[in-house]
N, C-alpha and C positions, 0 to 999 in steps of 0.2 A: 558589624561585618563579621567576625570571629564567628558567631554566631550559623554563619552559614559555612566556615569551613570546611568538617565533613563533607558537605555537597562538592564544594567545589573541590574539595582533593582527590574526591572519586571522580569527579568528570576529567580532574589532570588526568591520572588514572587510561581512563575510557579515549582520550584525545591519543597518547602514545599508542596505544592499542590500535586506532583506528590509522595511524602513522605507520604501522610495522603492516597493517593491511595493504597498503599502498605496493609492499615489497612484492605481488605476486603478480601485476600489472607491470612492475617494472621489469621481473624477471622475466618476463614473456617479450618487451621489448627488448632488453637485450638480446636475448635468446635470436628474434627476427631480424634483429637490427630495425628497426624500422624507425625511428630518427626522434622518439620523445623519451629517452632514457633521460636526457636532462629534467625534463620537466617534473618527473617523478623526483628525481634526487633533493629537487630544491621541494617541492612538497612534502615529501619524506623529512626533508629536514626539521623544515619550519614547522609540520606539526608534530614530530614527535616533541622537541626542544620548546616551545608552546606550552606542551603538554607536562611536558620536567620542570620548568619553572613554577605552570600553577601546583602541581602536586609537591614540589621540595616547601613553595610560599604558604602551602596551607598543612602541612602533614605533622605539626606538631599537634595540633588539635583533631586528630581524628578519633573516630566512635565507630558505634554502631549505624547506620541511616534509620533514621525515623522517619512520621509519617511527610514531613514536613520534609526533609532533604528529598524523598525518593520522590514527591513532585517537582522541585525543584531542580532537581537533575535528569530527570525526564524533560523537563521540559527546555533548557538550558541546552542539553547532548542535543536536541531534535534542531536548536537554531542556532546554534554554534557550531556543528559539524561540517553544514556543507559547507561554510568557509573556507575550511581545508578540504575539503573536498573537490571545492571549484579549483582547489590550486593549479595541480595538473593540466586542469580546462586551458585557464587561463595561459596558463607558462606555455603552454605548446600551440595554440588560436592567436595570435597575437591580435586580430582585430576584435576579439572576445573581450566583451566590458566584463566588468565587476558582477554587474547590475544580473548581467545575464551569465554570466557565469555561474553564480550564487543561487539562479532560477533550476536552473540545468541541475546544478548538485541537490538543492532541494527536492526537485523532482526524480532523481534518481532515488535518494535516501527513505524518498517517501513513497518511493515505489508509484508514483504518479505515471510517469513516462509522458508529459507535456513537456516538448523539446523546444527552443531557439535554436538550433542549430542548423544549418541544412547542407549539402555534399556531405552527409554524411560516408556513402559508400568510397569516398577518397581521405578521411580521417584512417591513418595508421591502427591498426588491429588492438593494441594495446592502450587505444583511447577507449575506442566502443567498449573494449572490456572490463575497461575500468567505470566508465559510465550504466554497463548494466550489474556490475559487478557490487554496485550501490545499491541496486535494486536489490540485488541478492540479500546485500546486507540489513539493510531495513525491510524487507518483507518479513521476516520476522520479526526483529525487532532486535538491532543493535544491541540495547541495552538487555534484554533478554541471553545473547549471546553472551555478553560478560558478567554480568549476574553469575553464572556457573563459575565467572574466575577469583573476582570479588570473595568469594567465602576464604579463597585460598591465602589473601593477601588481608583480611583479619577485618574486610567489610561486610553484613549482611547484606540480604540480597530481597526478602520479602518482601519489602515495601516499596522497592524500587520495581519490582516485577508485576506487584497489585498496579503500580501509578503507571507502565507501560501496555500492561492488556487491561484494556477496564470494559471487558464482554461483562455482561451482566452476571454472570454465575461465576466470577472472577477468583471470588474467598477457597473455590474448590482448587484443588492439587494433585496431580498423578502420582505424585508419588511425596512423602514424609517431609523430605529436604526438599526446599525449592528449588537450591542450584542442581539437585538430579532430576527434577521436572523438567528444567532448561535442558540441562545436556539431551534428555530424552526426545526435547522436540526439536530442537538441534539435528538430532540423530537421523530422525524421519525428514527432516528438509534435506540433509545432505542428501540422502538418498532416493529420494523420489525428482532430484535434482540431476542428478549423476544417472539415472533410469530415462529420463526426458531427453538428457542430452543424447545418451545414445540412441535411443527413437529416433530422436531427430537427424542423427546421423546417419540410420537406419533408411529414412526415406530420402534422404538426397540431397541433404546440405551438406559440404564441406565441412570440419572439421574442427577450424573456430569459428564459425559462422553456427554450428551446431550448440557449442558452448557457450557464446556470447546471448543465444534463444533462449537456450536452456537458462542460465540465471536469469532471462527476462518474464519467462513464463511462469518459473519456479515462487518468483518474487510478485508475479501477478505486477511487475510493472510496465510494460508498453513500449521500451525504448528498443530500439533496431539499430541490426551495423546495414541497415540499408534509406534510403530516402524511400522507398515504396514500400517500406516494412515488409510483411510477409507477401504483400501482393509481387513483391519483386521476382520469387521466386516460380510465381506461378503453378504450381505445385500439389496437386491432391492430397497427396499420403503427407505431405509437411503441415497444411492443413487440419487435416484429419489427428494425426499426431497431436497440433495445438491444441486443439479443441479437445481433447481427453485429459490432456497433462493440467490447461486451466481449468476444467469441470474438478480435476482433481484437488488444484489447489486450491479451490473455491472451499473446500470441506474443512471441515474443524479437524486439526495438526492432533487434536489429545486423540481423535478417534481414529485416524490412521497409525498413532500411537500404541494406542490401546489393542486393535487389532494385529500389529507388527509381534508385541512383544508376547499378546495370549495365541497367537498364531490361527486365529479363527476370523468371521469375515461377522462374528455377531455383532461385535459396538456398530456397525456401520447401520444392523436394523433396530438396534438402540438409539440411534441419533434421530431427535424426535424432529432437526429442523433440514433432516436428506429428502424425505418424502416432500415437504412441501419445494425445494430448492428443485429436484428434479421434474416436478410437477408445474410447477408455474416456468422455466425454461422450455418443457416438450412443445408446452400452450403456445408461450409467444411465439416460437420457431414457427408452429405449425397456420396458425393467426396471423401472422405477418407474410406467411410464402406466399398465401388465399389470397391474403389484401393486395402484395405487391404484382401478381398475377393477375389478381381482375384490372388494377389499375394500368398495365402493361407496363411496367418497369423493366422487367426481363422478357426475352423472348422464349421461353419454356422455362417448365416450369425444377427442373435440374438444376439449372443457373441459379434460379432465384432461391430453393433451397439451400446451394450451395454457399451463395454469399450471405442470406439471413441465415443458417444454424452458426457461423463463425463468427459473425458479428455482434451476436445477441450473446454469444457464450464471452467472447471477449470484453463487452463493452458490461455486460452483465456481472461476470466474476471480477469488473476492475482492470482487466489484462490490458485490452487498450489497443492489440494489436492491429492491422486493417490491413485486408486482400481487395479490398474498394470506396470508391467514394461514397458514404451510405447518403452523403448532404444531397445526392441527386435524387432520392428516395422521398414521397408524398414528405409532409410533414408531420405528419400521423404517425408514422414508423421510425421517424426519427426522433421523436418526443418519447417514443415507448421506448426504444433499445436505452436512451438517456434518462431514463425512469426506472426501469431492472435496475440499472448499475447504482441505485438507491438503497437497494434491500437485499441483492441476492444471495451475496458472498455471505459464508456461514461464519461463525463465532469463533473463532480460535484460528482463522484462516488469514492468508497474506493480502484479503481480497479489502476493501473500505464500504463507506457508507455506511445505514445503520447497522447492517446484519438484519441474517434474517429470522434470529431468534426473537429481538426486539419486534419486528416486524411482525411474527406469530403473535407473541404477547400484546401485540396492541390490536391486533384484530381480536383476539379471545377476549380481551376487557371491550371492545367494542360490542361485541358481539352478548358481552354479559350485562353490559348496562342496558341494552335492548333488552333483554330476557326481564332485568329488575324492574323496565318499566312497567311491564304487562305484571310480575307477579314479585310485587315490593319485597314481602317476605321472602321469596326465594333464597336460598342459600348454594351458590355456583362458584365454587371457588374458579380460578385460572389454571387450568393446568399443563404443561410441557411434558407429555408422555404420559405417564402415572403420576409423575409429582404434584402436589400444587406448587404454583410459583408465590411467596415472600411477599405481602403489601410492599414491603421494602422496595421489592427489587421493582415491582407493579408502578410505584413512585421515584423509583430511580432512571427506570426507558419510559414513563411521562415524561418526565423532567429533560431528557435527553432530550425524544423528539421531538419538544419545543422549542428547546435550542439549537438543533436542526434546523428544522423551519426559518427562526430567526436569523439563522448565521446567511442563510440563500440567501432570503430575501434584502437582509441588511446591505452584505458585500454587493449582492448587486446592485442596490441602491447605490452602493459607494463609485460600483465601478462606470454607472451610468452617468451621473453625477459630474465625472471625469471628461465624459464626450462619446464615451464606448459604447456603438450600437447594441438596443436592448440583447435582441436573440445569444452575440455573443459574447455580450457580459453573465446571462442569464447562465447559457450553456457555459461556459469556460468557469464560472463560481461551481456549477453542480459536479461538470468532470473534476475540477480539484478539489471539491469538499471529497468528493468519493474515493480520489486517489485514480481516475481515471483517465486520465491524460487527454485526450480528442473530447473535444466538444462538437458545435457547431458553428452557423456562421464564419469569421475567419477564421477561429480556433478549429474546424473540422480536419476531419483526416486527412485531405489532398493537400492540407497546410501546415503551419506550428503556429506559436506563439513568438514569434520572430517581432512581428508587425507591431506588437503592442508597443507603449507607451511604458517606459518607466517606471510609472505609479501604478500601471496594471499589473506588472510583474511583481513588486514589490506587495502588491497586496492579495494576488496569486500567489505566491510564496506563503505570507500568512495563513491563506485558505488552505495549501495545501498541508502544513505542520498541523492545522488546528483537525483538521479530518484525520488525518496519521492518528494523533492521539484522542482522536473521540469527543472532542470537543472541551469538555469538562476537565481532563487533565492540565490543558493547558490552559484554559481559564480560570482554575483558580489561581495557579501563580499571576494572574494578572489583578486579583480582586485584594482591596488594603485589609481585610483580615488575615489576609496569608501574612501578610510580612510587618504583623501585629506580634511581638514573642512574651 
């Protein structure tokens, strides 16, 4: 057990951190009065104190992380967290199980936005902010955020930041020092976070209602301080707003990065996977408004643009949010906007699914072994812009999108198994493999995940940490070579 100390003193670590987090939800209930300052304090407590006991029981043995702690504690921080996370839920819901509690916080942290809850519009200000505010935190990536602090307190940070993003071109770095990597994409979330919120305030929400959006949109997770999500507000320019700020955060963080700090708008025609992202969205948009028009879904054809460019941007970039019920839509169009949210969101982005660099990549090897068959000898390599891409990495997004595939089809095997109607065992596995929250069937947007069964949530929860970290991070702390020393 020793053995694994490092890991577990930096998650003590990472636990207080996430404890002292809690203090900015609590200060806004105070501040309101609005009657769950309790609930914080006893969560505040238990996890900072949680957090001091593993870190004082493991901190004589600490190190550097290697490669073996930094998945380790990836993977540990991702299902350990919302436990204290749920606390709050719990302390202030009193008819709020464990069970779903635990669902909620995962979903928040994972940036999911699949809720159990519902009156949400009568939950105190300083719950929903704390619920989206999780979003906030895990759309980047938690452990990413403390990485930058870790250097300070004598832990590295690299191997824990490789086992937290594991985008295919992972080994690359903006800058020398990892932890200045971190702060720097840090940098650009605060701010294009803080930019959203005021747009949004801009066009006609209220003010934490503005704020509460904004870490939801920022974070690309899905959760509302309303029960009609954005439809509530009914709202063009609120709309219109969403749909910019998530096209935004669908993009890779290095390349808003990279353009911030060279003050030029070049990395963005460097980003060899923008053209395809904006490309294949204009399509569907344009595809689905023709289809749901000939079909008469809407009665002109404004409307029907109106709710497929929102839908298809949200459900696509991961965001999750709904201005309508799309489950009244053919079935054709509901299979496709739930198909996007597979691939779209770019590589360095707050968005899930494969990404859509993998996605290029595995069309250009598709595309190349068709070329090999006609001309054997050919020599074609793969390439991402001017680069070639790595057999490596060519072998690393196979290997992924197999286990993709298997993870769908397994879990919903699991969850059918259980009694849960195909469609939305099928749909509620692919929104939380992708971190997307709304599926279909009873999981659709006019609904939640309320209805479910116990063992659904509990293996929902699973689905949705194992798409958080990409599959592979967290399966191999599950495989007996890992915890072979």
């Amino acid at each position: 057990m020793r053995a694994y100390h490092p890991a577990l003193n930096a998650l003590g670590l990472i636990i207080m951190i996430f404890g002292l987090l809690m203090g900015f939800p609590l200060t806004v209930s105070a501040v309101l009065e609005d009657g769950a300052t309790l609930a914080y304090d006893q969560g505040i407590f238990v996890t900072f104190v949680s957090g001091l006991l593993l870190w004082a029981a493991t901190r004589s043995r600490r190190r550097d992380l290697r490669v073996h702690d930094g998945f380790l504690l990836v993977a540990a921080s991702w299902v350990v967290l919302p436990v204290f996370g749920a606390l709050p839920l719990v302390a202030y819901i009193p008819e709020l199980r464990f069970t779903d509690g635990y669902f909620e916080a995962v979903s928040g942290l994972t940036a999911t936005g699949a809720t159990v809850l519902s009156g949400i519009d009568d939950l105190p200000i300083s719950i929903n902010l704390w619920r989206t505010f999780m979003h906030w935190i895990g759309g980047m990536g938690v452990i990413v955020l403390v990485v930058a602090i870790l250097p300070l307190l004598g832990i590295g940070g690299r191997q824990l930041y490789k086992a937290e993003v594991p985008t295919p071109m992972k080994d690359a770095s903006l800058t020398p020092r990892i932890a200045e990597t971190a702060k720097g994409l840090w940098i650009t979330y605060v701010l294009l976070t803080v930019a959203c919120g005021f747009a949004l305030w801009w066009a006609g929400l209220e003010g934490w209602d503005a704020v509460i959006h904004a870490f939801s949109i920022a974070g690309l997770g899905g959760f509302s301080s309303k029960d009609a999500s954005i439809g509530h507000f009914a709202n063009l320019n609120v709309e219109l707003v969403t749909i910019v700020f998530a096209l935004l955060a669908g993009l890779n963080y290095a390349t808003h990065y990279l353009a911030l700090v060279r003050r030029t708008y070049k990395p963005y025609l460097r980003d060899p996977e923008i053209p395809f992202y904006f490309a294949v969205l204009a399509g569907s948009i344009v595809l689905l408004t023709v289809y749901l028009m000939q079909h008469g879904a809407h009665d002109d054809a404004a409307t029907a643009l109106r709710y497929v460019a929102f839908h298809v941007v949200s459900i696509s970039t991961s965001l999750g949010l709904a201005t309508y019920d799309y489950t009244l839509w053919p079935m054709f169009a509901q299979i496709w906007i739930l198909f996007l949210g597979s691939f779209i969101a770019c590589s360095g982005s707050t968005g899930g699914g494969i990404k859509m660099m993998r996605a290029m990549i595995l069309y250009k090897q598709v595309f190349r072994e068709i070329v090999r068959s006609l001309h054997p000898q050919a020599v074609r390599p793969v390439r991402l812009g001017t680069k070639p891409v790595p057999e490596t990495i060519l072998h690393a997004v196979l290997g992924f999108s197999f286990m993709y595939m298997v993870s769908i089809v397994s879990l919903t095997l699991i969850l059918s198994a259980t009694g849960l109607e195909l469609i939305t065992a099928f749909s509620a596995v692919v929104a939380c493999l992708n971190n997307t929250g709304p599926g279909l069937g009873l999981v659709g947007p006019a609904s939640n995940y309320q209805g479910l069964e116990d063992i659904h949530k509990w293996v929902l929860s699973f689905t949705m940490i194992l798409g958080r970290l990409e599959i592979f991070t967290f399966l191999v702390v599950l495989t007996p070579t890992f915890w072979r020393r």
